[in-house]
Every structure is written in structure tokens, then in C-alpha cells.
C-alpha positions in Angstrom: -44.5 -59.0 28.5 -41.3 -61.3 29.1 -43.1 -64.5 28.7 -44.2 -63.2 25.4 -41.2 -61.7 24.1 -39.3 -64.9 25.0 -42.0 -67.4 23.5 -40.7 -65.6 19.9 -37.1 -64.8 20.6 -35.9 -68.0 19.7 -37.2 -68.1 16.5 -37.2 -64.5 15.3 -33.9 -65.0 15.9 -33.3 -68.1 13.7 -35.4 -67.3 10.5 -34.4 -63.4 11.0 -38.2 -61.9 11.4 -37.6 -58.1 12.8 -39.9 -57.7 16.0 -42.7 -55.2 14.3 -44.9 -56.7 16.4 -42.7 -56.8 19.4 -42.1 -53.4 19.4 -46.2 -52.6 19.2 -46.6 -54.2 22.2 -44.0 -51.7 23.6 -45.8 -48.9 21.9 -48.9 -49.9 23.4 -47.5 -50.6 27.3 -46.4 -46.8 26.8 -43.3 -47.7 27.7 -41.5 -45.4 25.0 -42.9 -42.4 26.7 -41.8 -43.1 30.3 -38.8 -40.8 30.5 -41.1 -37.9 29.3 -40.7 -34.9 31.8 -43.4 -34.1 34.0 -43.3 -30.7 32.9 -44.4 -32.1 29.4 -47.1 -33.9 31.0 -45.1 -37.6 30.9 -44.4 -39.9 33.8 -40.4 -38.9 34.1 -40.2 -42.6 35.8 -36.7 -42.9 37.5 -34.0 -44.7 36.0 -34.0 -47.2 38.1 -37.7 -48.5 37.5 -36.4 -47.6 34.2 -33.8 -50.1 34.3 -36.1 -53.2 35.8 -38.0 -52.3 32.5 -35.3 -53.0 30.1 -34.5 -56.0 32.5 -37.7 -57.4 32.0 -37.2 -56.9 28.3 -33.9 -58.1 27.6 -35.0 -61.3 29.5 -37.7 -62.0 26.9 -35.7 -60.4 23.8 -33.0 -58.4 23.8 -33.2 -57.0 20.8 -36.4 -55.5 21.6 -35.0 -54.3 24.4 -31.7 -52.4 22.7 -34.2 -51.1 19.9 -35.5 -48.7 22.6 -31.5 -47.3 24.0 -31.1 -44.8 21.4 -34.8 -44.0 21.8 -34.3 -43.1 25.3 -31.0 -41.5 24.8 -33.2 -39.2 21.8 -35.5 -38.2 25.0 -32.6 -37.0 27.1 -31.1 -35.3 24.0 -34.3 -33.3 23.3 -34.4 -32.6 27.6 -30.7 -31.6 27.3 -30.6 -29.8 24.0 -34.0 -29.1 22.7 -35.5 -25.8 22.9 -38.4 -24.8 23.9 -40.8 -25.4 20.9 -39.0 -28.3 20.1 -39.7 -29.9 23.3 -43.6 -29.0 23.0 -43.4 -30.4 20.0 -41.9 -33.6 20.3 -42.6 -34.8 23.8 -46.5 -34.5 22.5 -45.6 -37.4 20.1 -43.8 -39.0 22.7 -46.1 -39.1 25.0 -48.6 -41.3 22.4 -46.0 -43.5 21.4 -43.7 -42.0 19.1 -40.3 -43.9 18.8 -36.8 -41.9 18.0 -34.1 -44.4 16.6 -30.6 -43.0 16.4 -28.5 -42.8 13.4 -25.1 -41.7 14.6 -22.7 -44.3 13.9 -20.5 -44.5 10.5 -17.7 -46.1 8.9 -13.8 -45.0 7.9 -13.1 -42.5 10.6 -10.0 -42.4 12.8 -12.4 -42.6 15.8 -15.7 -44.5 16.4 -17.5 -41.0 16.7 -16.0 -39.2 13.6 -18.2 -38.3 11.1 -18.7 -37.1 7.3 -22.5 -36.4 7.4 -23.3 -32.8 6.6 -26.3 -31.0 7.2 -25.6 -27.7 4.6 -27.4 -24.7 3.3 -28.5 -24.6 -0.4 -30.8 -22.1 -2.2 -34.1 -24.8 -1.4 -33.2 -24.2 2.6 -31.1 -26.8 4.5 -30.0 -30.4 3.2 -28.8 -33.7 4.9 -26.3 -35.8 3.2 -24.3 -38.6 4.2 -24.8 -42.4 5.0 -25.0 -44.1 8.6 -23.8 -47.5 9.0 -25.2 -48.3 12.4 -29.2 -47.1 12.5 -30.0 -49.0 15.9 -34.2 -49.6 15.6 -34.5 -47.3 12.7 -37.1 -49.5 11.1 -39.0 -49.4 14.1 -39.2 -45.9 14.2 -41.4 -42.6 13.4 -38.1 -40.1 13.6 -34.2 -40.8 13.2 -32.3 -38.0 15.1 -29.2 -37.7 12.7 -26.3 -36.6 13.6 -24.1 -34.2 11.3 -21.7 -31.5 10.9 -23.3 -28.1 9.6 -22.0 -25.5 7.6 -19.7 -24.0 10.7 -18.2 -27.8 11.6 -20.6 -27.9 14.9 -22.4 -31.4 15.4 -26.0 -30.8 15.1 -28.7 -33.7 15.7 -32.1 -33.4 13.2 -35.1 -34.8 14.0 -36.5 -35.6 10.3 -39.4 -38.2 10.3 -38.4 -42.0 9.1 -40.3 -41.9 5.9 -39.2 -38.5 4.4 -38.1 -38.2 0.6 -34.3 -39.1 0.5 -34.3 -41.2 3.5 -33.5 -44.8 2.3 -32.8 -47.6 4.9 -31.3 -51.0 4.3 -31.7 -53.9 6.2 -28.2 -54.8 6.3 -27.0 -55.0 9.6 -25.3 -58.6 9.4 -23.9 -59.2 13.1 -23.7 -62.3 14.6 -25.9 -61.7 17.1 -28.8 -59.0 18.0 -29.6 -59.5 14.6 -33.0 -58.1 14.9 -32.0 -54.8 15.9 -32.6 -53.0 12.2 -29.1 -51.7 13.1 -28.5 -51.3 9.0 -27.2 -48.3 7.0 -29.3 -45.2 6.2 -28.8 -42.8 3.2 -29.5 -39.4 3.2 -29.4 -38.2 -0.3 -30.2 -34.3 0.1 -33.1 -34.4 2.3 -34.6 -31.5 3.2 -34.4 -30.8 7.0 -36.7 -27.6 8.5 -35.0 -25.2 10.7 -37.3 -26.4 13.9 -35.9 -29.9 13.3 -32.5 -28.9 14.2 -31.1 -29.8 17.9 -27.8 -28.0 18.8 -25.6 -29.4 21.5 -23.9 -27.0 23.6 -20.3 -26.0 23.2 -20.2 -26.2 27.3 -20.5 -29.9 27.0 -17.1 -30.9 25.8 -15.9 -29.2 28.5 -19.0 -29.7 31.1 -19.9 -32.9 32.3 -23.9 -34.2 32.5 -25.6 -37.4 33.4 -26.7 -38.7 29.8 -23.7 -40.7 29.1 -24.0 -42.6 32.2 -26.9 -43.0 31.8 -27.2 -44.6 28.1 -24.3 -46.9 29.4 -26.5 -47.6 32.1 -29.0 -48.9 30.2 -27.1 -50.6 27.8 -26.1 -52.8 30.6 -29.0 -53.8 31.4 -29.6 -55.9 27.6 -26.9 -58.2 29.6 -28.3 -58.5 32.5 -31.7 -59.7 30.9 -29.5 -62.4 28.9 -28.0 -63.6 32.3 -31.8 -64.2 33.4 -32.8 -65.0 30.4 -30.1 -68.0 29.8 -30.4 -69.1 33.9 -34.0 -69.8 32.7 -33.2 -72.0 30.0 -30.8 -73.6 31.9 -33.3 -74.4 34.6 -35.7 -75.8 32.1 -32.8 -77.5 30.4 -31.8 -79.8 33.6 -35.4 -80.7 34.5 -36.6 -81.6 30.8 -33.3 -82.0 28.3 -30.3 -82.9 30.4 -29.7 -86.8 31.2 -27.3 -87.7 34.4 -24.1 -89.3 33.4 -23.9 -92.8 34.3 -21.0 -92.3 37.1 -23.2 -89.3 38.8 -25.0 -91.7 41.1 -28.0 -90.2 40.5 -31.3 -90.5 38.7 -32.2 -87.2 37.4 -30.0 -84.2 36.8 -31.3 -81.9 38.6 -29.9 -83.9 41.7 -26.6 -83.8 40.1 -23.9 -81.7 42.4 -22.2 -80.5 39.4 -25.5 -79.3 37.8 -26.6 -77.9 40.9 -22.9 -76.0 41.3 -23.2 -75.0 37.8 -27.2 -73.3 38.2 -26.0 -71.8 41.3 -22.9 -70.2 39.4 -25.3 -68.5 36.4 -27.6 -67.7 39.3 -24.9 -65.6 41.2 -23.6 -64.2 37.9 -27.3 -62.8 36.9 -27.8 -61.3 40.5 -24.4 -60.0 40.9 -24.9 -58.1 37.9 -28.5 -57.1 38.7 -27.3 -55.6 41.7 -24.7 -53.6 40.3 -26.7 -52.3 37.6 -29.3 -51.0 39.7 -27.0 -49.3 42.2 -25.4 -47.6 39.0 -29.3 -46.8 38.2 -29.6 -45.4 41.8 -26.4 -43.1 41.0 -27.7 -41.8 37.9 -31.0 -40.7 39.4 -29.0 -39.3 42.0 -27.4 -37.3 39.4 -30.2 -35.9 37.0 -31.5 -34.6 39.9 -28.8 -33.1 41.1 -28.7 -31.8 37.7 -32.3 -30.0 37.8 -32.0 -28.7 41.2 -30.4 -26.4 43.1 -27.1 -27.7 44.4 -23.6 -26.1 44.4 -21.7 -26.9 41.6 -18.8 -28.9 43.5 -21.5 -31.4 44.5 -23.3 -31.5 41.2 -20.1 -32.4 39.5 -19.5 -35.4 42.8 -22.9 -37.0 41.7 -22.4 -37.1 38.0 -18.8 -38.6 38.5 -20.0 -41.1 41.2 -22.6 -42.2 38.1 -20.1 -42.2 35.7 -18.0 -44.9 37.9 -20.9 -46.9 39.2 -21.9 -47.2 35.4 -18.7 -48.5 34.4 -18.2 -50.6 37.5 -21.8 -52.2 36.5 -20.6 -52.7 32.9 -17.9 -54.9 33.9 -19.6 -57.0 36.1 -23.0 -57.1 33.0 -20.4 -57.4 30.6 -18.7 -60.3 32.2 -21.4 -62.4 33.8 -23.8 -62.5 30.4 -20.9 -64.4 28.8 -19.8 -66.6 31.6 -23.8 -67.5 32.4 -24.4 -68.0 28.5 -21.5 -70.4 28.3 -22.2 -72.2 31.5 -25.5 -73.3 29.8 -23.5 -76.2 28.1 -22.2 -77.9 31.2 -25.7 -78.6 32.4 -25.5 -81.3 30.4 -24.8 -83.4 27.3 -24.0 -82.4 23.3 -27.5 -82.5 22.7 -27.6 -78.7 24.1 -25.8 -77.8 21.5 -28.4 -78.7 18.8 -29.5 -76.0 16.4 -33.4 -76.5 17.6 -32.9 -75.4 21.1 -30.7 -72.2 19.8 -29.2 -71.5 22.9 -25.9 -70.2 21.6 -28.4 -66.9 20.5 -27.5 -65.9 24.1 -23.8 -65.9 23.9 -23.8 -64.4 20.2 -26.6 -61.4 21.8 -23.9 -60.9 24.4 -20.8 -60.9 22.8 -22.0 -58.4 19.8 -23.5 -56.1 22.1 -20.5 -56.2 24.5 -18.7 -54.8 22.1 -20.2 -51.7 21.7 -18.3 -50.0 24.6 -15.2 -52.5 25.8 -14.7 -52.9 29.5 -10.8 -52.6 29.0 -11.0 -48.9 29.0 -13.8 -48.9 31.9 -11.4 -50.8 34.3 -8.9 -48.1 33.6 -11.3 -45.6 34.6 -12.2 -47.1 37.6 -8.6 -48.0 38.9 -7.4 -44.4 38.5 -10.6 -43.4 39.9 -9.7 -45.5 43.1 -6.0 -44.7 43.2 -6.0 -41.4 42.6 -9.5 -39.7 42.6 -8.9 -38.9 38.9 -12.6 -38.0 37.7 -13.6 -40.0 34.4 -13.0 -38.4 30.9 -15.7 -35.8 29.9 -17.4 -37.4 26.7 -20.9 -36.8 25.1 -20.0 -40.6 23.5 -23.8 -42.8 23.6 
């Protein structure tokens, strides 16, 4: 599927055409249902053949690739925090296909995870209200799990279906890069939500760490690792059929330049490094969830989720920093002419930068260091 996504990427991303199609082909692998629980009849493929997934997709698009992180964080939500029916329910669509798009995210609070959507009680039964500003894939999707406050100032998650009356999305998500993400706004002008479509998170969690976290983090490194690939490619194909040796080089073709052979060795090491670490932090989060399911003491169940949590963020540094130094390495393979508007590579660097900023590293190397220096476990969150 890489060599397909990729064919497109370039100019999806220049003349702004969302990946419907793209995201089909997804559909269709069944790659949305792979984190379904055996229990529920899915596949409950490990994280880390998870993560060469997502890999494999970010190198053709990644877009397409970050469409499906809140999916697979909506999974893990209905695993964590769905009840029984609801799980029945909605691991049956999931297993043919059905995509969940978060819509979390939202302007003008003090912190990036305050909120003013409600979900209240009225005399019709229960309403949502409030607007989203980031809707990561909601145009892709059959359901948005919505975040809100309910009438007791808990945050509850409902499962409504995209299309339902009161639900209007806007295609207005204006970043400078991953533009195709449908990460626009989304209204909710008193939609009615059904008791059965409300998720409850658990007070224990503010104060009880689990793997899900880590493991959205996870995969949201691994959209930077496929732009690392995805750039050392083009810069491959750049030296062999773009790139013209300067006259003092002594050479005849660029490839057989030293510099351009130091320079495709430096992306190369950056997109491995990074590969490497992201699939150890994989390795660590599978470690955990199953600590989490099975029988262990709780002293070592709590050692596996924080040795996730710090692989994670040790992976996100290294992603973080080696999609940007691979996707502006790309120029020094040779000449202005990389620079023209037809061969698009900046896309990379944009895709990189704007995702990168989703969760800086700056408060990851904290983590780490005090980790290191004084065994101080990470923060508990239920941020993803």
C-alpha cells in the first residue's frame, strides 16, 4: 500500500484533495479493525506489528496514517472504558471496518485539554453541545467519540454516528502541513445522544496509571518515522535523477559525490535510529497491556507501564528530531532546483514540523532526565 499512498501524496498534498480514497484502501486491508480484542472476535495484533503498520503508512502518506491515531486510541477507550454492551456493540462494527475519529480538542482554555462541551439532560433525553476545533479524520469517519462534561462536571466520551442531526463539520483545518487530515471544527448544536452511547472514564485513572497514553504517543511517533523513510527515498531518487555534481566535485555523477554520499548516509542513520527506538517503545507498551490483562502484582504492573511511558518519550525525541533533520538534509543533495514547487519536497518538513507539535519534546526530556536521576515515575495523565 506505500507505493500507492506515496504515488498521490505529493499531489493530494498540493491541490488539497482529502484521501477518501486512501482511507478505503485502509478500510478494505482491515487495517482499522486490527487492535480489536480476541475476545470480540478481532485479531488484537501487538503494537509493535502495529507500529510497522503506521510505518508503512506514514512512508506513503502521512496523513493517512495520522487519520487512523485517534481511531486506534477510540479502540483502547471502548477496551478501557466501555461496558459490556457497548463493547458487543461496537467492536462488531469495528471488526467490518468502522472508523472512530476523535473530537476532543478545543480552543480558549487555560490548558490544551480544558473543555466547555457539555453533554446535559433536557426533557427530550440527553443533549451535546459545544464546538471542537481539532476533529483529527472526522470526515473519514462512521462515529466521532466526543468528549464533554455532563451534568455532574465528569468527562464523558459519546459515541454518536458522524452524520447525525446537529452534527456539522467544517473543513477548516488550515495548518501548514498534514493538511489532509480533516482535522477541522465540529458543531454540536443539541444533538441527541442515547444513554448506550455514553463511555465513562474512571475516576481511578487520574490517580491510576494505564498503558493507553503511551501507547497513542507511541504511535504518533511513528507518522515521523515514515516521513524519515519517506524523505531518505526521495532523496535517493533525487541524487540519481535530479541532482547535478558541482563542477569542483571531481566527479561525473552525484551519486559518486562524498558529500552526497555523507549526506544519504546521515538521513539514513536518522530514519533507522528512530525506527529502532520506536519499536523498542512498541515492545514496552505490549509489555505493558499485557501486564495489564494479566495476573501480575501490582508493583510490577505499575514497573511496565512506567518503563512504556519512558521508552515512549525517549522514542519521541529521537522521531521528533530525526524527521526534521532528514527532511531538511534533502536540500544538500544537491542544487536550488530541489527547491522547486513541482517536486514538493518541503511537504515533508511542513508534515513534520505541524505534527511535532502536537506533544513537544521539551517536557519529554524532562521526564526522562528525572526519570534517570532520580527514578521519579512520569506524571499520571489520561492526555492522547
Amino acid at each position: 500500500m506505500t507505493p500507492a499512498l506515496a504515488a498521490e501524496a505529493s499531489l493530494r498534498d498540493k491541490q488539497r484533495i482529502l484521501a477518501h480514497e486512501a482511507l478505503e484502501w485502509v478500510r478494505t486491508a482491515g487495517i482499522t479493525a486490527v487492535r480489536v480484542p480476541v475476545k470480540w472476535d478481532g485479531p488484537e495484533l501487538a503494537y509493535e506489528d502495529l507500529a510497522q503498520i503506521m510505518i508503512a503508512l506514514a512512508k506513503g502518506d502521512p496523513n493517512v496514517a495520522q487519520v487512523l491515531i485517534p481511531h486506534f486510541t477510540s479502540v483502547e477507550r471502548l477496551r478501557l472504558n466501555g461496558n459490556a454492551e457497548q463493547q458487543a456493540r461496537y467492536f462488531a462494527g469495528l471488526r467490518y471496518g468502522d472508523i472512530i475519529s476523535g473530537a476532543t480538542g478545543e480552543l480558549g482554555g487555560k490548558f490544551v485539554t480544558d473543555m466547555t462541551t457539555q453533554l446535559i439532560t433536557t426533557p427530550q433525553g440527553l443533549r451535546l453541545r459545544g464546538k471542537k476545533f481539532y476533529s483529527t479524520g472526522g470526515l473519514y469517519a462512521d462515529r466521532l467519540r466526543v468528549t464533554a462534561k455532563n451534568d455532574l462536571g465528569d468527562t464523558v466520551s459519546a459515541l454518536i454516528p458522524r452524520l447525525r442531526q446537529g452534527v456539522v463539520q467544517h473543513d477548516d483545518w488550515d495548518g501548514m502541513g498534514q493538511r489532509l487530515t480533516a482535522s477541522g471544527s465540529t458543531e454540536f448544536n443539541d444533538v441527541a445522544v442515547l444513554p448506550e452511547e455514553v463511555m465513562f472514564y474512571s475516576h481511578a485513572e487520574k490517580k491510576r496509571r494505564n498503558y493507553q497514553p503511551a501507547a497513542t504517543q507511541m504511535l504518533h511517533s511513528t507518522i515521523e518515522v515514515g516521513i524519515a523513510f519517506a524523505v531518505l527515498d526521495e532523496a535517493i531518487g533525487w541524487a540519481n535523477r535530479g541532482a547535478r555534481p558541482r563542477p569542483d566535485s571531481g566527479v561525473e555523477r552525484s551519486v559518486d559525490d562524498w558529500y552526497v554520499q555523507h549526506i544519504i548516509g546521515n538521513i539514513a542513520a536518522h530514519a533507522h535510529a528512530a525506527e529502532a527506538t520506536l519499536l523498542r517503545a512498541a515492545r514496552k507498551v505490549d509489555e505493558a497491556v499485557s501486564g495489564w490483562y494479566g495476573d501480575l502484582a501490582e508493583a510490577e504492573r505499575e514497573a511496565r507501564l512506567i518503563a512504556a511511558s519512558i521508552a515512549t518519550a525517549e522514542a519521541k525525541i529521537i522521531c521528533n528530531e530525526s524527521a526534521l533533520r532528514a527532511a531538511e538534509l534533502i536540500y544538500d543533495v544537491g542544487g536550488s532546483s530541489a527547491t522547486l514547487s513541482a517536486n514538493n519536497f518541503d511537504r515533508h518538513w511542513r508534515n513534520a514540523r505541524t505534527h511535532t507539535t502536537h506533544d513537544p519534546i521539551n517536557h519529554r526530556y524532562r521526564v526522562v532526565g528525572r526519570f534517570y536521576l532520580d527514578q521519579t515515575p512520569p506524571p499520571i495523565t489520561m492526555y492522547d
